[in-house]
LUMMIKOL-502344 format. One record per residue (C-alpha): residue number from 0; residue in one letter; x negated, y, z negated. Coordinates in Angstrom, 1 decimal. Example, Ala and Ser with C-alpha at 12.3 -4.5 7.8 and 13.67 -1.06 7.14 Angstrom:
// residues 2
k | r | c1 | c2 | c3
0 | A | -12.3 | -4.5 | -7.8
1 | S | -13.7 | -1.1 | -7.1
***
This chain:
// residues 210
k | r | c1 | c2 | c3
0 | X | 0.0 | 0.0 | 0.0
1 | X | -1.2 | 3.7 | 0.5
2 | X | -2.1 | 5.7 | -2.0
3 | X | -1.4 | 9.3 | -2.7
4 | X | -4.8 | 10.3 | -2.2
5 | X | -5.2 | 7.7 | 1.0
6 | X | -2.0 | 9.8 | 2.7
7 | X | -3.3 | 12.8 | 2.2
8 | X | -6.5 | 12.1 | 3.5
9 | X | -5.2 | 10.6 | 6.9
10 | X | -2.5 | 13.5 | 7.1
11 | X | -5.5 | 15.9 | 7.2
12 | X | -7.5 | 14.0 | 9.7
13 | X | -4.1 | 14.1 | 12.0
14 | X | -3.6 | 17.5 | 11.6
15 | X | -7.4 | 18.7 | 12.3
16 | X | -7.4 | 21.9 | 14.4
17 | X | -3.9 | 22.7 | 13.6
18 | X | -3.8 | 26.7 | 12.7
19 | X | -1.7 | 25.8 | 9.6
20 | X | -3.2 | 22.3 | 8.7
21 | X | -4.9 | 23.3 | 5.3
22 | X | -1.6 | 24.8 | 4.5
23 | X | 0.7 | 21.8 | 5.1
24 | X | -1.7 | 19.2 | 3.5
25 | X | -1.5 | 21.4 | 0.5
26 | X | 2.7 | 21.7 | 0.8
27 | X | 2.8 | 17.7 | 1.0
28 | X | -0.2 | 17.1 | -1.6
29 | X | 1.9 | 19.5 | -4.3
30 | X | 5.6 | 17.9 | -3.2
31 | X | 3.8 | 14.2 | -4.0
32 | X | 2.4 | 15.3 | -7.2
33 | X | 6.0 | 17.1 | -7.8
34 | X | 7.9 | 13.9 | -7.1
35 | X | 5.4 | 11.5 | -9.0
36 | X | 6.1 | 13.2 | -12.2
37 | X | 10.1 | 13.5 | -11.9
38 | X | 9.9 | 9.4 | -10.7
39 | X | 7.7 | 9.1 | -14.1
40 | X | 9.9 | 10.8 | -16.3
41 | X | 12.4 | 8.9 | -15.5
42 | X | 11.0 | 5.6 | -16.5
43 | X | 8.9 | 4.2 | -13.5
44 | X | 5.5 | 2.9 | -14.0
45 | X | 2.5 | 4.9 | -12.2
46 | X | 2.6 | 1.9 | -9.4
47 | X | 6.2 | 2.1 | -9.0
48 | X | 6.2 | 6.1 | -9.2
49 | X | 3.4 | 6.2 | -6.0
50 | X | 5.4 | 3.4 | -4.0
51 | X | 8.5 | 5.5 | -4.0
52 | X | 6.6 | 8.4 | -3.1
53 | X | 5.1 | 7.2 | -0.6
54 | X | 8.0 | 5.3 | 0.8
55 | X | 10.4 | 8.2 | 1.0
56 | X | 7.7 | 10.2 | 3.3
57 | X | 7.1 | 9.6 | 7.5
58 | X | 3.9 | 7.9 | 8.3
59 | X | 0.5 | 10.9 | 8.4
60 | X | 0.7 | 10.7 | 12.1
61 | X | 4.3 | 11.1 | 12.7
62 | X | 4.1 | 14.3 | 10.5
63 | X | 1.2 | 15.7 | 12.3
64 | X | 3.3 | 15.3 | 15.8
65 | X | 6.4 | 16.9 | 14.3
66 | X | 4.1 | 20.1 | 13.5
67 | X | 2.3 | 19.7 | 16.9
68 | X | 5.4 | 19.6 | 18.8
69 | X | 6.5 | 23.2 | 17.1
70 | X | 3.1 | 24.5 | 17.8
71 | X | 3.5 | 23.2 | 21.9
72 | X | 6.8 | 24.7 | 21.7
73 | X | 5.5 | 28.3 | 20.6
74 | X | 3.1 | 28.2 | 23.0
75 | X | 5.6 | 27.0 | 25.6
76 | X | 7.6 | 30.4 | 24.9
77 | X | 4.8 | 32.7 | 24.6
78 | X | 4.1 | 31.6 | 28.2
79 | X | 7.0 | 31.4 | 30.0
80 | X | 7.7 | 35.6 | 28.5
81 | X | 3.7 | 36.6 | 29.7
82 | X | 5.2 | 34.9 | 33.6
83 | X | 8.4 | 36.6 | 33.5
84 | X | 7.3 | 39.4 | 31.8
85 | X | 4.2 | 39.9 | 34.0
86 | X | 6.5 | 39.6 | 37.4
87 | X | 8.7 | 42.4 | 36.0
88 | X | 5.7 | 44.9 | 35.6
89 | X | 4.1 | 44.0 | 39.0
90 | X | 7.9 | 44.8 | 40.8
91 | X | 8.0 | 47.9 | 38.6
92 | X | 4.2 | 49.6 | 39.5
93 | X | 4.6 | 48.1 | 42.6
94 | X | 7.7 | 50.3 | 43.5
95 | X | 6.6 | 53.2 | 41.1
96 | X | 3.3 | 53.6 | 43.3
97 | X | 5.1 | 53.1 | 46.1
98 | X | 7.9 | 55.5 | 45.4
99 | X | 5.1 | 58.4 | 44.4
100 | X | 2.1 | 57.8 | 46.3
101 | X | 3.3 | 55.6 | 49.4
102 | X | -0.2 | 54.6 | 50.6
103 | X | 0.0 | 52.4 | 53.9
104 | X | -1.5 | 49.5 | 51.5
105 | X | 1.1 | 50.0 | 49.0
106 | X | 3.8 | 50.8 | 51.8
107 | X | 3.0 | 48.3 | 54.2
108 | X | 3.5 | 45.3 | 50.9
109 | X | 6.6 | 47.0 | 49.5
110 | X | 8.5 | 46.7 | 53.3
111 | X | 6.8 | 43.5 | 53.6
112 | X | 8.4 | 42.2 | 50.1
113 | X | 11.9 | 44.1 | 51.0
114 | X | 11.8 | 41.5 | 54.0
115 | X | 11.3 | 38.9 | 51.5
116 | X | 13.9 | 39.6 | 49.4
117 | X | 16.0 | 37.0 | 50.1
118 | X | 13.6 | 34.4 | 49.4
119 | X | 12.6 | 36.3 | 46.3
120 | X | 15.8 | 35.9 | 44.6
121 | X | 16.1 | 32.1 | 45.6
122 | X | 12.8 | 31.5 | 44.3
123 | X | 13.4 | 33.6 | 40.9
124 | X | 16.4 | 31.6 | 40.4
125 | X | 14.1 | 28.3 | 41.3
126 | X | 11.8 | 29.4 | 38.2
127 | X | 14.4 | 29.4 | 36.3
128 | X | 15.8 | 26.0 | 36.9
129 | X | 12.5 | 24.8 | 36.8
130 | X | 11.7 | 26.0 | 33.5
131 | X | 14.9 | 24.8 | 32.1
132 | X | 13.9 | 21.2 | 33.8
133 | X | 10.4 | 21.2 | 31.9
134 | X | 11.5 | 22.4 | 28.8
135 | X | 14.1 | 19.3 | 28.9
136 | X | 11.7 | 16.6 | 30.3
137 | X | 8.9 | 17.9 | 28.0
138 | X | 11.1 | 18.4 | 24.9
139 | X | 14.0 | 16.4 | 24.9
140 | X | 17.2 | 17.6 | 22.7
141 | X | 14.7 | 19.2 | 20.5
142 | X | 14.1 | 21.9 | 23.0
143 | X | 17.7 | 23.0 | 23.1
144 | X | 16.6 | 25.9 | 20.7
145 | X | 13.7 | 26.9 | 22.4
146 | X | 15.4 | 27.1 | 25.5
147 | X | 18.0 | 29.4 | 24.1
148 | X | 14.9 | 31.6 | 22.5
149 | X | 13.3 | 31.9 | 26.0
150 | X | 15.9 | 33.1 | 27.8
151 | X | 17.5 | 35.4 | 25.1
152 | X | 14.2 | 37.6 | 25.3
153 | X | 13.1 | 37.0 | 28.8
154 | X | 16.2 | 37.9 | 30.6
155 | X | 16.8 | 41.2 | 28.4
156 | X | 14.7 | 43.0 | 31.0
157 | X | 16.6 | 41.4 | 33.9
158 | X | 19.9 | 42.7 | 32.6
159 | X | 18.6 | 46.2 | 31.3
160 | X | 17.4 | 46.6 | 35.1
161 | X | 20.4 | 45.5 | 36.7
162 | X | 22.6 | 48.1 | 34.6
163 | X | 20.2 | 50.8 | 35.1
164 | X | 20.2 | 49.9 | 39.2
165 | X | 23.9 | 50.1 | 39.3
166 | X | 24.6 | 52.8 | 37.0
167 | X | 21.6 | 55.3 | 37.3
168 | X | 21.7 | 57.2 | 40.7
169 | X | 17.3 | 58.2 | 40.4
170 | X | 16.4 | 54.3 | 39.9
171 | X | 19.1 | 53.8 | 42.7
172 | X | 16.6 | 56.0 | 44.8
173 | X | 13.6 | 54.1 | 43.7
174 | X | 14.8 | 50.7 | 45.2
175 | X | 17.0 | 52.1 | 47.8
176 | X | 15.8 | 50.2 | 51.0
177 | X | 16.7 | 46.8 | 48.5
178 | X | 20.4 | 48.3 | 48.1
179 | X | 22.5 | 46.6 | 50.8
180 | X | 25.9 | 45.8 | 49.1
181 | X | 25.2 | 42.0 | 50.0
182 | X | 22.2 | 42.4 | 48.4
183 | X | 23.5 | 44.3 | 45.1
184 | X | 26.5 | 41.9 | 44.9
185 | X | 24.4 | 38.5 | 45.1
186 | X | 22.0 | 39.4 | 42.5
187 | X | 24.3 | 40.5 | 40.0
188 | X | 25.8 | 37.3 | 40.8
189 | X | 22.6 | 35.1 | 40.4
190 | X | 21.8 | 37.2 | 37.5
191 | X | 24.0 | 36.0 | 35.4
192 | X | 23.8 | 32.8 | 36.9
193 | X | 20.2 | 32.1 | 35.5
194 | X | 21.2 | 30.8 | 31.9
195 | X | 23.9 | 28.3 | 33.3
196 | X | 21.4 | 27.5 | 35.8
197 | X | 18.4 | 26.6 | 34.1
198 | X | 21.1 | 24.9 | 31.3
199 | X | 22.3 | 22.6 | 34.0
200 | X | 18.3 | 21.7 | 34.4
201 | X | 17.9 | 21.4 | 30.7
202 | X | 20.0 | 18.4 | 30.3
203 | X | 18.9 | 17.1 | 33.9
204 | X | 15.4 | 17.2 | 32.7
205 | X | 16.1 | 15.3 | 29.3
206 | X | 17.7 | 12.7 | 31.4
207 | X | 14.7 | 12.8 | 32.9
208 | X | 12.4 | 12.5 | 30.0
209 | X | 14.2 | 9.6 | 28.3
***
């Protein structure tokens, strides 16, 4: 049988590297010696007291791949807000410089890209879904929260732009030669498609990962 000292010895070999490792071996160290005494004081031996202990907790290395799987998941969601966060400042000094300065480099992309736009939209919404997917494959139903967090503060600045598009006539100006009423109607429309979108791609890619 293992001993108090053995599990915490193996629980802090699993967890080496982790940022918080020191901190959880300590939390499970003092909850062991916390539930050793209150098994003692009510009448079990020292053996019996460590073999309930021990007993009632998950094996080292399944605890160390609960706390990993929280870490992969925070670093999931810092990465997927630098992409989407990173592709909304590029559109927005892209069409700032070209809106001030119009450079034939500058203007010469920006038409190119207003071509484009079409395809831009299909393959923003593809991100999405594809995100959704990975998170679901990689995650399983344990991801369900993270997917929620992810798209709660990635697509804030989608729907701040799309309000301030069709309500504000000077950014109306900025992205005028992207304003066909097609155009306008369709993205609003895929807009608030994304979250049912990349949903529907969740639970495909759980199927997936199972």
């Amino acid at each position: 049988m293992m001993t108090k000292e053995e599990f915490v010895r193996r629980l802090r070999v699993e967890l080496e590297g982790h940022p918080r490792g020191d901190e959880i071996v300590a939390e499970y160290a003092d909850y062991m010696e916390q539930k050793h005494r209150d098994l003692l004081l009510v009448g079990n031996n020292e053996f019996e007291a460590e073999a309930l202990v021990i007993s009632q907790l998950e094996d080292p290395k399944t605890i160390a791949r609960h706390y990993s799987s929280g870490l992969n998941s925070t670093k999931e969601f810092s990465k997927v807000l630098l992409i989407n966060y990173l592709l909304f400042v590029i559109g927005l000094l892209l069409t700032s410089i070209y809106t001030l300065y119009q450079t034939t480099v500058v203007s010469q992309l920006w038409f190119y890209l207003v071509g484009q736009k079409w395809f831009i939209l299909v393959g923003y919404c593809l991100l999405w879904a594809c995100i959704g997917f990975s998170i679901g494959k990689k995650f399983g139903f344990k991801g369900r929260e993270l997917h929620k967090r992810i798209f709660r503060f990635s697509l804030i600045p989608n729907y701040l732009l799309m309000l301030l598009v069709l309500y504000l006539e000077p950014i109306q100006h900025w992205f005028n030669p992207l304003l066909t009423p097609e155009f306008v109607i369709m993205c609003v429309i895929v807009t608030l498609l994304f979250y049912p979108i990349s949903k529907i791609s969740f639970k495909m890619g759980i199927l997936k990962g199972i």
